[in-house]
C-alpha positions in Angstrom: -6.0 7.1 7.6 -4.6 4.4 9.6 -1.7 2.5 8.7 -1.0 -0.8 10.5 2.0 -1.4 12.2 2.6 -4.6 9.3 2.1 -2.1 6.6 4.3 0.4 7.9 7.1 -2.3 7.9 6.2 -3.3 4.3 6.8 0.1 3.5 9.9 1.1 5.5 11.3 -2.9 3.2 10.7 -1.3 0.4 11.8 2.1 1.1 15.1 0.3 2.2 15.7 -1.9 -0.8 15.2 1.0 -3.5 17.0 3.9 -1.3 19.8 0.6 -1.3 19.7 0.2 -5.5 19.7 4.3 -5.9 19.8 6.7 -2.8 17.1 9.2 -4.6 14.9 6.0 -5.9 14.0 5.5 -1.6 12.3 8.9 -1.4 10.5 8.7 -5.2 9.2 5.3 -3.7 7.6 7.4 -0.6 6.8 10.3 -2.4 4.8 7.5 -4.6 3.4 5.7 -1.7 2.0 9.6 -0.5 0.4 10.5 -3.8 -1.4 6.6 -4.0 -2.6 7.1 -0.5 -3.7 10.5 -1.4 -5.8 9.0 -4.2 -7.5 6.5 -2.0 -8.6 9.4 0.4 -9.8 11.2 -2.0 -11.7 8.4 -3.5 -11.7 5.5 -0.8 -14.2 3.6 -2.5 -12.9 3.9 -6.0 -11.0 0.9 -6.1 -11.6 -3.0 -6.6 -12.7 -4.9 -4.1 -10.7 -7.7 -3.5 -11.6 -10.2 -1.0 -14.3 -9.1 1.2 -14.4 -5.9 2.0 -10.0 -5.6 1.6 -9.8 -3.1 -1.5 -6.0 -2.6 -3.4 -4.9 0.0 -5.2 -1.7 0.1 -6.8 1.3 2.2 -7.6 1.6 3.6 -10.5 5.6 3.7 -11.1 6.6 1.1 -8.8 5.6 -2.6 -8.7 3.5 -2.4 -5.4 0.1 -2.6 -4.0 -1.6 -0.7 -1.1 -4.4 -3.1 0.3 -7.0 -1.0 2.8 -10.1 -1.4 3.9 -13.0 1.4 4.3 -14.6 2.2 7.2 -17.4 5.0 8.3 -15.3 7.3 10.1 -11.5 6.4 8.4 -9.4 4.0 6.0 -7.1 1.5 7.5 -4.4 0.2 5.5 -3.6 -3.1 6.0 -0.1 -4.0 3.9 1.8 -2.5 0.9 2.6 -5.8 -1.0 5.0 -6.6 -4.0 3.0 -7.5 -6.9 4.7 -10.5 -7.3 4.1 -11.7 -3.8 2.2 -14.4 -2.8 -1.6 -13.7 -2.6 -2.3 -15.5 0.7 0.4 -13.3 2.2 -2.1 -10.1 2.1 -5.5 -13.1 2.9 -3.8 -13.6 5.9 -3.8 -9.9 7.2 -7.4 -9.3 5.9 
């Protein structure tokens, strides 16, 4: 799996504005973000089809979405959005 440089950054944001609200609440985010990128190697394909070919899957405890796209030989992530987020913010990294 391959995550993009602007995902990674969507996740470290996050990571810093729940470890701000409760110091343990950071690491149950990432430990979250593991177990949902876990799932989508597992079953890459699994999971709706956005726009294109840019599929999201999302969190289960936290209000967040992992948008990724499939490809023959790996599985690029492409952001980790809020749900709440505009939906031309993750359009305009597809």
């Amino acid at each position: 799996m391959v995550v993009r440089a602007s995902a990674a950054a969507d996740i470290e944001d996050a990571y810093g504005w729940y470890r701000r609200q409760r110091d343990s609440l950071g690491a149950e985010f990432l430990a979250e973000i593991r177990a949902t990128m876990q799932r989508v190697i597992e079953q890459p394909v699994a999971y709706p089809v956005l726009w294109r070919d840019l599929c999201r899957i999302r969190l289960r405890r936290f209000p967040y979405a992992i948008f990724y796209r499939v490809y023959p030989r790996h599985i690029v992530v492409v952001a980790c959005l809020h749900g709440r987020r505009d939906p031309g913010r993750w359009k305009a990294r597809a």
